[in-house]
C-alpha positions in Angstrom: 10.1 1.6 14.0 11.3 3.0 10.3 14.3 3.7 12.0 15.3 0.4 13.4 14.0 -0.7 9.3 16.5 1.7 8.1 19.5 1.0 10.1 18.8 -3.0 9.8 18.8 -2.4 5.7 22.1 -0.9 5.4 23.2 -2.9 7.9 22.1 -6.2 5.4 23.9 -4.5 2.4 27.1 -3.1 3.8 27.8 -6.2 6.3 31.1 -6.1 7.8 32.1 -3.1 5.7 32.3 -1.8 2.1 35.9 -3.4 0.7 35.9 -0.1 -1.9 36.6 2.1 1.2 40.0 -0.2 1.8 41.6 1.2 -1.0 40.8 4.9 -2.0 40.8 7.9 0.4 37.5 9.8 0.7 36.6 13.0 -1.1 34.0 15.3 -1.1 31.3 14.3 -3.5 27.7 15.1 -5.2 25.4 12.4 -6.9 22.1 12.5 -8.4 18.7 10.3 -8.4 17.5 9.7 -12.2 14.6 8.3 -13.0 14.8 6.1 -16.5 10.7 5.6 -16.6 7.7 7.7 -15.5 6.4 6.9 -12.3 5.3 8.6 -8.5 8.1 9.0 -5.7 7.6 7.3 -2.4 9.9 6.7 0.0 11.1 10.0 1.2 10.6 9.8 4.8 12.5 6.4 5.3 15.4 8.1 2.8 15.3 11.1 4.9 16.5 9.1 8.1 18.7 7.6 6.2 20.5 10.7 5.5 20.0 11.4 9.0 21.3 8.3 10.2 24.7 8.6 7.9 25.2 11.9 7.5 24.4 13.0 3.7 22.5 16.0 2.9 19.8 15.1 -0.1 17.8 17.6 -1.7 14.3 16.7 -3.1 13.5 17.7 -6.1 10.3 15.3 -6.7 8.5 14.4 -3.3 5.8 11.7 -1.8 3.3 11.7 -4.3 4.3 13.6 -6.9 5.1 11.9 -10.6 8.3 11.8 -12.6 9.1 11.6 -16.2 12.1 9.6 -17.7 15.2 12.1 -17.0 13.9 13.9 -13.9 16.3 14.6 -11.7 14.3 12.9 -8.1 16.9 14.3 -5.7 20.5 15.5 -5.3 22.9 14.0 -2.6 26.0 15.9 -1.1 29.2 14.0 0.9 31.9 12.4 1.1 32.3 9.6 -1.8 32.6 6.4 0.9 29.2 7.4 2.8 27.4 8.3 -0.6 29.1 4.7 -2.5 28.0 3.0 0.8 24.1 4.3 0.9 23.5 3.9 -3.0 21.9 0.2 -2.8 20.0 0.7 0.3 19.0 3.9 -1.1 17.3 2.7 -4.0 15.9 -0.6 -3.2 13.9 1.4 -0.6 12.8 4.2 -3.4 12.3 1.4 -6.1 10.3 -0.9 -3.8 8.1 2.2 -2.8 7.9 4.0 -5.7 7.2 1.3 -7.9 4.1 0.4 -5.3 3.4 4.1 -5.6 3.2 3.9 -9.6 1.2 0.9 -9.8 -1.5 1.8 -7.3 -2.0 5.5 -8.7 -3.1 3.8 -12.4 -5.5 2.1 -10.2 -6.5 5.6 -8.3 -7.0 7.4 -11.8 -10.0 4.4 -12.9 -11.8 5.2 -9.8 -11.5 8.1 -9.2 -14.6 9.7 -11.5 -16.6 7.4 -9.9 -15.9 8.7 -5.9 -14.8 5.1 -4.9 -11.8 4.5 -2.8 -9.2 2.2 -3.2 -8.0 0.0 -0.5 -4.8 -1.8 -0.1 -5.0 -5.0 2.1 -3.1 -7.3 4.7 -1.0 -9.2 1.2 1.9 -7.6 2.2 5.7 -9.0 2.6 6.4 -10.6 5.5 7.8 -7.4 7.7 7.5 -5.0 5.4 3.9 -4.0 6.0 4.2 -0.5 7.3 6.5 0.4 4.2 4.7 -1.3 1.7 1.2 0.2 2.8 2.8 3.7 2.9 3.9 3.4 -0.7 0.3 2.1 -1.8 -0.7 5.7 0.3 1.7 7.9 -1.8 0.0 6.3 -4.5 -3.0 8.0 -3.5 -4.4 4.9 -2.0 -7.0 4.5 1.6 -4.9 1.6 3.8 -7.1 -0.9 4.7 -6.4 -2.6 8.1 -2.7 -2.9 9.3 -3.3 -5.7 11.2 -6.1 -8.2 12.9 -6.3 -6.0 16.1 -7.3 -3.0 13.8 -10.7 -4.3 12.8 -12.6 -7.4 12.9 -12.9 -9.1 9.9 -15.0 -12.4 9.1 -13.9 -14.0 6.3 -15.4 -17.4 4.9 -12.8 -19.5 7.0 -14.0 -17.5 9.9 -17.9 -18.2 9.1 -17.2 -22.2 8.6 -16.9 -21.6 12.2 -19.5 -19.7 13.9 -23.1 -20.8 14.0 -25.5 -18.2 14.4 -23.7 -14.6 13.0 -26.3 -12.0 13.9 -25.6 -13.8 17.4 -21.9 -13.6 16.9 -21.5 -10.1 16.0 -23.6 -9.3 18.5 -21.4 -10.5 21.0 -18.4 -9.4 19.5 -19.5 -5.9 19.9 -19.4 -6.1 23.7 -15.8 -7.3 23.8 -13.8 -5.4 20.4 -12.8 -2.1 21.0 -16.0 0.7 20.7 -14.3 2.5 17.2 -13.5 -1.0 15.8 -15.9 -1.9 13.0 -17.1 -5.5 12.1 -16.7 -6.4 8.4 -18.2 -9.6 6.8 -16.8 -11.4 3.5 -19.6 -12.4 1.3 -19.0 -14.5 -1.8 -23.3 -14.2 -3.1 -26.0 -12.2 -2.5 -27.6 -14.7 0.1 -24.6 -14.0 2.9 -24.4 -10.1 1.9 -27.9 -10.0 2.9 -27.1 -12.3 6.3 -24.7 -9.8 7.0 -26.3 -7.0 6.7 -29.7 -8.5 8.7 -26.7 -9.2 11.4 -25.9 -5.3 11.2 -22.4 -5.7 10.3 -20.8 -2.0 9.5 -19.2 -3.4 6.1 -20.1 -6.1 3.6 -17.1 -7.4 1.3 -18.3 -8.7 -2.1 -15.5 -11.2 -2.7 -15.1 -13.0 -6.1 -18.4 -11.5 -7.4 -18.9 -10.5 -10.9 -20.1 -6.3 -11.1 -23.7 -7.9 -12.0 -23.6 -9.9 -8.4 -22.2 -6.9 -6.9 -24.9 -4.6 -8.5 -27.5 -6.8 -6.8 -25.5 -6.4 -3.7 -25.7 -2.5 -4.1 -29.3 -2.4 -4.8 -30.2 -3.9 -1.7 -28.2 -1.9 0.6 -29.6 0.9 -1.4 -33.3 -0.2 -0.6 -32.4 -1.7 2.8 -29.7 -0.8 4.3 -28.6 2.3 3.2 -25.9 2.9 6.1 -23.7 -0.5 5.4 -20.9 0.2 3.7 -20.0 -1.9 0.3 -16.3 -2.9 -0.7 -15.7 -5.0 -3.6 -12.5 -7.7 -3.8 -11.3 -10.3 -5.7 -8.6 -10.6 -8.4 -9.8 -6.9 -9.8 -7.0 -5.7 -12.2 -6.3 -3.0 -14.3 -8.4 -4.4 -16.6 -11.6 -4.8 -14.6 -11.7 -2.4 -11.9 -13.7 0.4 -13.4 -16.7 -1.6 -14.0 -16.6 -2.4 -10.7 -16.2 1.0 -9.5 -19.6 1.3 -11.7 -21.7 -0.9 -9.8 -22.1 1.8 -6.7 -19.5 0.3 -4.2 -17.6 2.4 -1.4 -14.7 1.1 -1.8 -12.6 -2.1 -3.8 -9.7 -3.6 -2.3 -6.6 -4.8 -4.3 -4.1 -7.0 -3.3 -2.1 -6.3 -6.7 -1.0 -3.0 -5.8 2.0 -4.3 -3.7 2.8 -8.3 -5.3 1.8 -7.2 -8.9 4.3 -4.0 -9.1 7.0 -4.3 -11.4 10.2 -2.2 -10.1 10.5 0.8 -12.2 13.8 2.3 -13.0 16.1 4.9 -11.4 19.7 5.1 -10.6 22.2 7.1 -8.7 24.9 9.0 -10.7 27.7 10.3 -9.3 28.9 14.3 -10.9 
């Protein structure tokens, strides 16, 4: 699959073929990925078939994961000039896009972190980029939430306009949904947490709370329900997440850390 991803992204850039290579003759060449802002590197492994796919050789010299400064050197290319000219865009939209979903979601990581919650990315992905975006949010230091709606059954408020009786519907679900798949119930006040947890649902979502609402969510499952899990959601920024993180939830799920990331900056130079 991230090989099909890779060859249909050069193939969207280069077209019917790169008019420079017309003109001049190859030669050997050497280039090298600079990074003009701090930030974390994802996008290795799809940039490694790349390489793979066209014949370069790249040397890493800042992996998945790790953080760069403004002048690191991120990695060093080797071949011949039309193969490196003819990579460079694909190249870096994929280790912009990534990275720059990488560097957003680890400011989010470093809030929580002291406070032994996880962060969760979510299904607010772009349209057929999932797999790549939620790997970025994961080099980021992020937990993926669920890839998909075969992953996990979610009921969400559109989904509970629709069923009458939930203790009854979960308990019916759990005959037919895979034995590892957990149930998870969106709750937007205290009154449906606690429906949900009466229904035995394995995780309750505080959506659109305030940390107050969700502290009285957290103090019931503390008295009553102490297996439930807790995951808090809901237009949680930068800003707000930590005292979120401080009301005693599991988790807190962010759909920012892929459609709020601004593109950081890095180019290719050739020697």
């Amino acid at each position: 699959m991230i090989e099909k991803f890779v060859k249909e992204a050069l193939a969207e850039d280069v077209g019917r073929g790169d008019l420079y290579a017309l003109v001049e003759s190859a030669v050997p060449a050497s280039a090298k990925i600079i990074a003009k802002s701090e930030g974390v590197v994802a996008g290795e492994k799809y940039i490694d078939i790349l390489a793979k796919l066209e014949n370069f050789s790249i040397r890493w010299l800042k992996s998945d994961k790790q953080t760069f400064l403004p002048g690191d050197v991120i990695a060093t290319l080797e071949a011949d000039s039309h193969t490196l000219l003819r990579c460079e865009r694909t190249l870096l939209d994929m280790l912009l896009h990534a990275s720059s979903i990488a560097t957003l979601t680890k400011k989010y990581v470093d809030i929580v972190k002291p406070y032994n919650v996880k962060l969760l990315d979510t299904r607010k992905t772009r349209p057929l980029l999932r797999l790549f975006e939620k790997y970025a949010t994961r080099c980021g230091g992020a937990v993926n939430h669920r890839m998909g709606l075969d992953d996990s059954l979610m009921i969400k408020d559109t989904h509970l306009k629709t069923i009458q009786n939930l203790k009854n519907y979960i308990s019916e679900a759990r005959k037919v949904i895979p034995f590892t798949a957990k149930i998870e119930v969106e709750a937007e006040t205290l009154f449906v947490a606690q429906e949900a947890m009466e229904a035995e649902a394995d995780i309750v979502m505080c959506d659109n709370m305030t940390p107050a609402q969700v502290e009285e969510v957290v103090a019931l499952r503390n008295e009553k329900y102490p297996h439930i899990l807790l995951e808090a959601s809901g237009n949680i920024s930068l800003e707000t997440i930590e005292s979120y993180a401080k009301t005693g939830v599991d988790a807190i799920s962010s759909g920012a850390l892929v459609h709020q990331a601004n593109w950081i900056d890095l180019s290719m130079k050739m020697d």
